[in-house]
N, C-alpha and C positions, 0 to 999 in steps of 0.2 A: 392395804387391800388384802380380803384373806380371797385367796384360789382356793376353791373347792370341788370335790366329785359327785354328784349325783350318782353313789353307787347303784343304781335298777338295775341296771346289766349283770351288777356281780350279787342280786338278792338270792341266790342260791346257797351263797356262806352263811355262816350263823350270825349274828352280831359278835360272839368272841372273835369270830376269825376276818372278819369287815376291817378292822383296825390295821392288821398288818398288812391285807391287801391292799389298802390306801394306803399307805406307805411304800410297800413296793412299785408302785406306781408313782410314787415323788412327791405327793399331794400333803400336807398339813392340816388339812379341811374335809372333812365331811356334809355334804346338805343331804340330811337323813328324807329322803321319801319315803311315798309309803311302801311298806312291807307288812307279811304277814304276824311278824313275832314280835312288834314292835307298835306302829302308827296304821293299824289298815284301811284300806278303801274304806270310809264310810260306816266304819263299824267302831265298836270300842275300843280302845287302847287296848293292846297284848302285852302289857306293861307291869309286873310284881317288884317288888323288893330284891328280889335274888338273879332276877334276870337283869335290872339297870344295875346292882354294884358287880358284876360280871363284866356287865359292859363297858362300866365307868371304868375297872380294872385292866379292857382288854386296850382299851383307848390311852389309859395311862402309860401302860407297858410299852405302846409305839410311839409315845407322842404325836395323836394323832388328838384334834379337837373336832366339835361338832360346828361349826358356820351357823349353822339354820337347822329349823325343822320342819318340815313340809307337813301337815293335816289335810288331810281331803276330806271335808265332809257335807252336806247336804246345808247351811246354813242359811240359803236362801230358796231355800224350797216353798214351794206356794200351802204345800200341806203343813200344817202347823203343828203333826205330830213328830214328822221327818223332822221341822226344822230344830223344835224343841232338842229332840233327841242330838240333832249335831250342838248345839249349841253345849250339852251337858257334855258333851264330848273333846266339844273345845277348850271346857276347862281344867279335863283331867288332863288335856294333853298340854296346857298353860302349867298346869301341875307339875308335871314331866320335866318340860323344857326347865324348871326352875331346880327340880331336885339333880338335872344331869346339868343343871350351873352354863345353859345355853342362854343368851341375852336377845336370837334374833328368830322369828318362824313366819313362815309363807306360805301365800295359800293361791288360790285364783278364786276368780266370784262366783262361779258355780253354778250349780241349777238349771243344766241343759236337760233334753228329757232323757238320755244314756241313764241307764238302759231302761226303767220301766214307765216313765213317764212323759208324754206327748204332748198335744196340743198345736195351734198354728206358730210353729215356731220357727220352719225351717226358711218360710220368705220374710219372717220380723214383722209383722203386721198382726200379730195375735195379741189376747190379753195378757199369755203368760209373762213376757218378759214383764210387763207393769208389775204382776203379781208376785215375780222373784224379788224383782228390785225392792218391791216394798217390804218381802222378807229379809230380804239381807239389809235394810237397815234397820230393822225389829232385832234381829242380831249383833248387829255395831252396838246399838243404845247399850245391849245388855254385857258385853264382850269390852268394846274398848276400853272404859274405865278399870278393866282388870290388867289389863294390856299396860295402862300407864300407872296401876300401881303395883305391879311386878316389875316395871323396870322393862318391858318385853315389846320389841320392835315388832311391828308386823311389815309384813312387803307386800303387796297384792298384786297379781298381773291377769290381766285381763285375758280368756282363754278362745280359740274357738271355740262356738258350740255353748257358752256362758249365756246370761242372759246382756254380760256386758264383755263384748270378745274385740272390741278396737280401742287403741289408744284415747280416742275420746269417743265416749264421755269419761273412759277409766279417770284422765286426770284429774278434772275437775270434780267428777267424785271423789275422788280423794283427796282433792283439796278441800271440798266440801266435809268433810270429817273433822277436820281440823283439829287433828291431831299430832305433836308431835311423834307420838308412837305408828303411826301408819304412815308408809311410805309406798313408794312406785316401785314394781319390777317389772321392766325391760326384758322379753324372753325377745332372743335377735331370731329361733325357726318361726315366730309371727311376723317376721317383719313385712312381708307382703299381705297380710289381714291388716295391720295398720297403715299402710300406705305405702308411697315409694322414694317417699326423700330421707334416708335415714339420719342424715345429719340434721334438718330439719328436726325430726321428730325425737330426738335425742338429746338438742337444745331445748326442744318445748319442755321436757319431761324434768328438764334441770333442777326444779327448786324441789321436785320429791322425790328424782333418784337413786336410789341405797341399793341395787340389787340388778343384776342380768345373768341371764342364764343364755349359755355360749353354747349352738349349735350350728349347724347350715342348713338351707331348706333350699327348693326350688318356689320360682314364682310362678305358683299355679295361675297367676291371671293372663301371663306371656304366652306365645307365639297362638294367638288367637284363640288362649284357654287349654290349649293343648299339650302343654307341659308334660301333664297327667292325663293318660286315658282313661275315661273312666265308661263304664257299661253297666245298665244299658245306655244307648247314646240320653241326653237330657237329665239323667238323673242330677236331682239336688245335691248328689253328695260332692263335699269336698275333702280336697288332700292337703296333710303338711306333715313334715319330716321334721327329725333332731339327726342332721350327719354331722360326720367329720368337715371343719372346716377345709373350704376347697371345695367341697365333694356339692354343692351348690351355687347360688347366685345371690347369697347376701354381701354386699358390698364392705370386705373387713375391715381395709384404710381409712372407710368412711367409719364405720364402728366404732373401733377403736380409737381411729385420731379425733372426733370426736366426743368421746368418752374423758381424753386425756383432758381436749378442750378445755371441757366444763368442768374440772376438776374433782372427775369420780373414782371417789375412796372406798366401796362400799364391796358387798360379795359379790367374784365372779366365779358362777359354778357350772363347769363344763357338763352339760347336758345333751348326750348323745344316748339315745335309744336303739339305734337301726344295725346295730352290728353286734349282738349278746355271741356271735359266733368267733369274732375278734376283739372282744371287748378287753384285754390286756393292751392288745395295741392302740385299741382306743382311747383307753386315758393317756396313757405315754403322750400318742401324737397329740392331743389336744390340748396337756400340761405344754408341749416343748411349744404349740404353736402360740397359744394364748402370752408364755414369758415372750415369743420372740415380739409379738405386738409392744408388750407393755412396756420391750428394753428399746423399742423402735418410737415409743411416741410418749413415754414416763422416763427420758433421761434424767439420771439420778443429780 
């Protein structure tokens, strides 16, 4: 199993100096998000020659490797300029992951209207989601086949606010792919947009699991929706967090002892966002608590 850090919290270092703060923090894995000087939102690769052997050299010097590589880009976008434009982006960043000798990269489905783009989308009853979906597998067609002849995992996870943000249809879309190279990722701060049986839905996910990203969230659907206050009263908008485990009501025994279950080998990348203000102490607790799981329910 590689443990990894979603460094966002620490994208304020360079990529030379990313490597020894993962390391000081205990971790052997990096899953690169986006950043500005590297993978950005939606935009081109910030990626030359002198910047990745730099990197490749800062990564060396700590023994530190890369898990994953996270791209965010527009792939199923209903505009076919946008989506073209992600899709050439996916390949340089296919490029990337191959010259920085990474074997695994993840993404989510994408194409909610954040930030310039609308439609009926927010009660699920517009055409958009149709017209994402149908982009994002105009994108699969032209994408996967490179995916399985580079050797390159993909993981997908279904996001809020996607055009596909619940466990299903995610799975059997992606059983629908049928691909080797494309697998499930498990993010446990959705786990109240997917449902409420986590073991349940963690055995369902079993035959394409490769990947979860470890955070806590509250279950905004609890104590009569009131979790979260949100204003003005009725607004559509919804909340979800990446904390510190504990620090919510995702069920971890269940999580984890179920993960051990089903016999999952695959990346677990502590992904917490909500504390950039104690973000040292955040990887620390979230490395110490993730081993204490795996030494609690992967006896050796």
């Amino acid at each position: 199993m590689r443990i990894a850090l979603d460094p966002f919290m620490h994208r304020h270092l360079s990529l030379e100096d990313l490597p020894r703060k993962v390391r000081e923090l205990g971790y052997d894995w990096i899953e690169m998000s986006p950043r500005a000087d590297f993978l950005e939102w939606f935009k081109a690769p910030r990626v030359f020659p002198q910047r990745m052997k730099q990197f490749k050299k800062a990564l060396a010097a700590e023994n530190v490797k890369i898990a994953s590589i996270l791209p965010m880009y527009r792939w199923a976008s209903n505009d076919e300029g946008e989506r073209q434009a992600a899709v050439k982006h996916w390949r340089r960043a296919i490029e990337i992951a191959v010259e920085m000798e990474v074997d695994t990269m993840n993404s989510e489905f994408g194409r909610g209207p954040h930030p310039d783009k609308g439609g009926c989308y927010c009660c699920h009853t517009g055409s958009m989601i149709e017209a994402c979906e149908d982009a994002w597998w105009r994108s699969m067609e032209e994408l996967v086949p490179i995916f399985e002849r580079e050797n390159i995992q993909l993981n997908i996870e279904p996001h809020p606010e996607d055009w596909c943000e619940t466990l299903q249809p995610a799975l059997d879309i992606i059983r629908t792919v049928n691909s080797k190279n494309v697998r499930f990722l498990y993010c446990a701060p959705h786990t109240f947009y997917f449902g409420e049986d986590t073991r349940a839905m963690l055995r369902e996910a079993k035959d394409v699991l490769a990947h979860v990203h470890v955070g806590d969230t509250f279950n905004h659907k609890a104590s009569s929706g009131l979790r979260y206050i949100l204003n003005p009263p009725g607004t559509q908008a919804r909340v979800h967090q990446h904390l510190n485990i504990g620090q919510g009501e995702v069920p971890w025994d269940d999580f984890f002892g179920t993960l051990a279950e089903i016999g999952f080998d695959g990346i677990m990348t502590a992904c917490v966002f909500a504390w950039e203000d104690k973000a040292d102490h955040s990887g620390k607790f979230m490395l110490s608590e993730m081993n204490r799981y795996i030494e609690k329910y992967w006896p050796t």
